[in-house]
N, C-alpha and C positions, 0 to 999 in steps of 0.2 A: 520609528515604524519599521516594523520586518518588511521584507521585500521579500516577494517569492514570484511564483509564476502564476499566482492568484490575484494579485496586487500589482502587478505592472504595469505603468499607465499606456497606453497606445501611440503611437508616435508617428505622425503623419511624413516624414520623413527622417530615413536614420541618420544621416548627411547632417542635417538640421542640429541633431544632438549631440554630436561630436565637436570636441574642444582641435585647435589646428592640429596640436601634437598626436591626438588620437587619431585624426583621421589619414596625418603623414604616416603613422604606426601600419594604417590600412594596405599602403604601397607594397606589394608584391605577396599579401594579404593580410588577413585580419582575423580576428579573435573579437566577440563583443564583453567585454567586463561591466559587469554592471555594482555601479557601488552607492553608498548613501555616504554625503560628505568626502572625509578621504578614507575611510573604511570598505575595502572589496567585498563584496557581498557575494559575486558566485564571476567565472569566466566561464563562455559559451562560445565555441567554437562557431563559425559561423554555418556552416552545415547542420547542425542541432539544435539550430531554432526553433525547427519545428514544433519541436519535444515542447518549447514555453507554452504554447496552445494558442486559441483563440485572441490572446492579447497581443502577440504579434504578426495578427492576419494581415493588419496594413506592411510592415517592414517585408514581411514572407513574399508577399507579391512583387513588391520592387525589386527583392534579390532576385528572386527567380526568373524574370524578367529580364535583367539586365545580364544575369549567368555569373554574379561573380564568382571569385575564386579567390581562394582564402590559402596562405601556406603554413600549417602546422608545422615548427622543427624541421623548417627547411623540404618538405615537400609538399609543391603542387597539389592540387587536385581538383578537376574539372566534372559538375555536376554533369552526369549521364544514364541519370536515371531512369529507365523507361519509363518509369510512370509519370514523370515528366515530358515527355513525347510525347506528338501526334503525325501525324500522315509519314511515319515509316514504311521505307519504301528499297526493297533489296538493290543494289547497285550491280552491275557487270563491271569484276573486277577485271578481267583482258580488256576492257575499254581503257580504265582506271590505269593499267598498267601500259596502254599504250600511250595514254595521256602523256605517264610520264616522260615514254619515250621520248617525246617530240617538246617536253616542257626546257627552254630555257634555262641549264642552270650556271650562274654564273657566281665569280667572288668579286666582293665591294667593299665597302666601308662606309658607313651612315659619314652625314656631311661633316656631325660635331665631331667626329671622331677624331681621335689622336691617328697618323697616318702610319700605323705601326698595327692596329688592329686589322683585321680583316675578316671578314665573315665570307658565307658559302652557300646559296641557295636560291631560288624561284625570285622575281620580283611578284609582287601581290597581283599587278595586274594579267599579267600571265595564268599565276595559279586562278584568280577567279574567271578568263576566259575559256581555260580549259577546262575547269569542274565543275563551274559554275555553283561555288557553295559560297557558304561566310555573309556576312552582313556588309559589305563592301570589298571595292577592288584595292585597297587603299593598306589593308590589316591581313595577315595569312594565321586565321582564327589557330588554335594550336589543335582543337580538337578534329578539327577537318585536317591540319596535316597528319595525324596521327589518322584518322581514320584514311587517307589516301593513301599513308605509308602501309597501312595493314592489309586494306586492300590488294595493293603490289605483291605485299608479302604472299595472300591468299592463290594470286593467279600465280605467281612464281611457281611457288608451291605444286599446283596444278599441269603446271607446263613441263615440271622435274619431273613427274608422274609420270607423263605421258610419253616421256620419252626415257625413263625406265625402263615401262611397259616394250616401249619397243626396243632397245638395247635386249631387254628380255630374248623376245620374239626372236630378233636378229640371231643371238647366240642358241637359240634352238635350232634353227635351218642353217646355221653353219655346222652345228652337232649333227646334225641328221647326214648334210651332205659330205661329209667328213666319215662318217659312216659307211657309207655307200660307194664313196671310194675307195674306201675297206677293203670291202665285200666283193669287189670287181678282182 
């Protein structure tokens, strides 16, 4: 029997279909292959689902749900799709950016760790008191740091302007009055 994306049966969970080594392959992402016997019949990117259609409304909904994230050849990539969004809601980045200020950031090392490693950054419970994002205090989701980091960036941004602006200013009434002492 051909396989196509007319013919593929519905599968009440994807978890469920997966042999151990497939679903250990899933660890830091996943590609879905789909084959008959040991012959590959097609590999599906897990972001391309969609494209299969109606036969995999059930697995669509669980990925989407949960936000996995799949890594193609070593890059990331986090679903952000607006049409995937609801109740978008603009943020005050000078807040975002003060948050930072005052956020704890410290270096550690996870407990299994070899004591030669060290890492550098926020503990979770911290980031989700002061932003109050993510799905728990416990995980500092990546797309919330990315968006907190872009944030900062925006108001930095902002704050460099504004006092451009006035370096501007400054150096025009120093020209002026530099002038005027000229003239005297």
């Amino acid at each position: 029997m051909d396989l196509n994306s007319n013919n593929l049966p519905i599968t009440e969970s994807l978890i469920e279909d997966l042999s151990d080594e497939e679903l250990a392959a899933c660890v830091g992402g996943c590609d879905i292959q789909l084959t008959t016997g040991e012959q590959k019949v097609t590999e599906v990117p897990l972001v391309e689902l969609p494209l299969l259609g109606d036969v995999s409304a059930n697995v669509i909904t669980d990925i989407t749900t949960i936000g996995i994230r799949y890594n193609p050849n070593g890059s990331d990539r986090f679903r952000s799709d607006r049409n995937v969004k609801e109740e978008v809601a603009e943020v005050d980045v000078h807040a975002i950016l003060k948050g930072i200020a005052s956020l704890p950031i410290t270096t550690w090392k996870y407990k299994n760790q070899d004591e030669t490693i060290r890492h550098i950054g926020p503990m979770a419970q911290d980031f989700a008191a002061t932003f109050n994002v993510g799905e728990s205090d416990r995980f500092i989701e990546v797309v919330d740091a990315n968006g907190v980091a872009l944030a900062a960036i925006q108001a930095l941004y902002q704050v460099m302007q504004h006092k451009e602006s006035q370096i501007n200013e400054l150096q025009t009434q120093v020209h002026q009055l530099k002038q005027q002492l000229i003239e005297k």
